[in-house]
C-alpha positions in Angstrom: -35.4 218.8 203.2 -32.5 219.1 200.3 -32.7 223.3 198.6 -29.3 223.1 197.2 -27.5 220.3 195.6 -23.5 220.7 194.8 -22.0 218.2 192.6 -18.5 218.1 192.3 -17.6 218.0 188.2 -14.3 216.6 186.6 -14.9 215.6 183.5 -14.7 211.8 184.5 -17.8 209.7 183.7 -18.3 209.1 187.6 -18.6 212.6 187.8 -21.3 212.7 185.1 -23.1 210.0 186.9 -22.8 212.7 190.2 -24.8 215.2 187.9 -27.2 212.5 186.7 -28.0 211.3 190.3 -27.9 215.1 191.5 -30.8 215.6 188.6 -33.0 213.2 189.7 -32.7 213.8 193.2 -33.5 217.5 192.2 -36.1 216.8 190.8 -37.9 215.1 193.9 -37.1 217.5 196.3 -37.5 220.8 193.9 -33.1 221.6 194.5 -31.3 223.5 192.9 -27.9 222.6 191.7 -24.3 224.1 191.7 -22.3 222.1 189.7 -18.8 222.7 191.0 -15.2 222.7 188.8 -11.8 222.6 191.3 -8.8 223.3 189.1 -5.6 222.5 191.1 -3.6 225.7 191.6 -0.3 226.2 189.9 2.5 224.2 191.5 4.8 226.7 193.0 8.8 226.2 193.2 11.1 227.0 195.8 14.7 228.7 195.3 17.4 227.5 197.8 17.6 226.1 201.1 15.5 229.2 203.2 15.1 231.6 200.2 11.1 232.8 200.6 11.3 234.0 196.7 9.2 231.8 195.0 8.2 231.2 191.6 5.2 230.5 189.9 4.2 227.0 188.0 2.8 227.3 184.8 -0.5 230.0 184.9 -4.4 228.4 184.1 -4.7 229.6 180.1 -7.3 230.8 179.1 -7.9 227.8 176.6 -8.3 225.5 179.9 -10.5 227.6 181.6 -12.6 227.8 178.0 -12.7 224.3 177.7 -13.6 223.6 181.3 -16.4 226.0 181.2 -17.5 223.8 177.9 -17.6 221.2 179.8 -19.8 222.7 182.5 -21.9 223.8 179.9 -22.4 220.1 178.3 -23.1 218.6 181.7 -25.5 221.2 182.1 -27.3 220.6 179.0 -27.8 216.9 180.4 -30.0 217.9 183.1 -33.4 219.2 181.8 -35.9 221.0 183.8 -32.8 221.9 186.8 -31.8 225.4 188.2 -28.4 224.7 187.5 -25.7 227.4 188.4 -22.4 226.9 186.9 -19.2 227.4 189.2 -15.1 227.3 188.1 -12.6 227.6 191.7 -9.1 227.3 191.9 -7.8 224.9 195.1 -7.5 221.9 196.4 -10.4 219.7 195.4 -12.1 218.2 198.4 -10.9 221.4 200.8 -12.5 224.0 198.0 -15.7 221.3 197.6 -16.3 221.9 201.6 -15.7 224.9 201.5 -17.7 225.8 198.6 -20.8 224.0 200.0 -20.1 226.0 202.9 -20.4 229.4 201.0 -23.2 228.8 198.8 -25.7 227.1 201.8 -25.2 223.6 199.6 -27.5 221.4 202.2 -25.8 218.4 200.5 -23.2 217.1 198.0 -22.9 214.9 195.5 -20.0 213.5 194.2 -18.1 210.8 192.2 -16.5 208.2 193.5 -13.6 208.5 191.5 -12.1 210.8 189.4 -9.6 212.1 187.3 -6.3 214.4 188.2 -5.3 217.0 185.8 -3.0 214.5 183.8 -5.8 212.4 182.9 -5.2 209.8 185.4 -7.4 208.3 188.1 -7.9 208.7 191.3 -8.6 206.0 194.1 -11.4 208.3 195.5 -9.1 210.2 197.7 -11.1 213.3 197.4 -14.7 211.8 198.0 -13.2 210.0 200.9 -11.9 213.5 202.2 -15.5 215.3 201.2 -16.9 212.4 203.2 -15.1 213.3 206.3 -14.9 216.7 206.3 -18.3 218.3 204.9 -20.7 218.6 207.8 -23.5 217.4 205.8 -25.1 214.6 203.5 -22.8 213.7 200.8 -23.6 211.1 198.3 -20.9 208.9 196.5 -21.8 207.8 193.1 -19.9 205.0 191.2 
């Protein structure tokens, strides 16, 4: 029997469809839902050959993390009658999904079957491939 749902959220329209699917199976089972945000973390730069000093990529504003939580909120809004909770990480996005589903008791996941990188571009489904194989329980791939 499904309790939780996770459903991994980018923004892309696969994702969406994740959420949709996610709904409905919700609403079968009486789940509750987690939709999940991974932002990537800041690159980091290396000084020198062996320095260990580092220094820090460009920091999350807090215009991103306002608009991401927007976004949430709209995808949200799309799924009447759910117990949705609402979560933002920082990580690498199919580790921090298993991970995640780990930590909140997720008995399965949804996710889309491709998606978009912070740049706006697609992905070939390198990340739902990696959910796949790494998350120890159902995961569903929506396209």
């Amino acid at each position: 029997m499904i309790h939780h749902i996770l459903v991994a959220i980018d923004g892309s329209q696969t994702s969406r469809k994740a959420a949709r699917f996610a709904h409905d199976l919700a609403q079968q089972t009486g789940s509750r839902i987690t939709l999940l945000f991974v932002l990537e973390p800041p690159r980091m730069l290396a000084l020198g050959f062996l320095d260990s000093e580092i220094i820090s990529g460009p920091q999350r504003s807090p215009e991103e993390l306002d608009a991401v939580r927007r976004m949430l909120d709209e995808v949200a809004s799309d799924l009447p009658k759910a117990q949705v909770e609402k979560v933002v990480e920082i990580g690498r996005p199919a580790d921090t999904i298993v991970s995640m589903a780990d930590k909140l008791g997720a008995d399965h996941i949804v996710i889309g079957a491709r998606g978009l990188n912070p740049g706006g571009k697609w992905l070939l489904g390198s990340v739902s491939d990696r959910v796949v194989q790494h998350a120890g329980r159902p995961v569903t791939v929506v396209h």
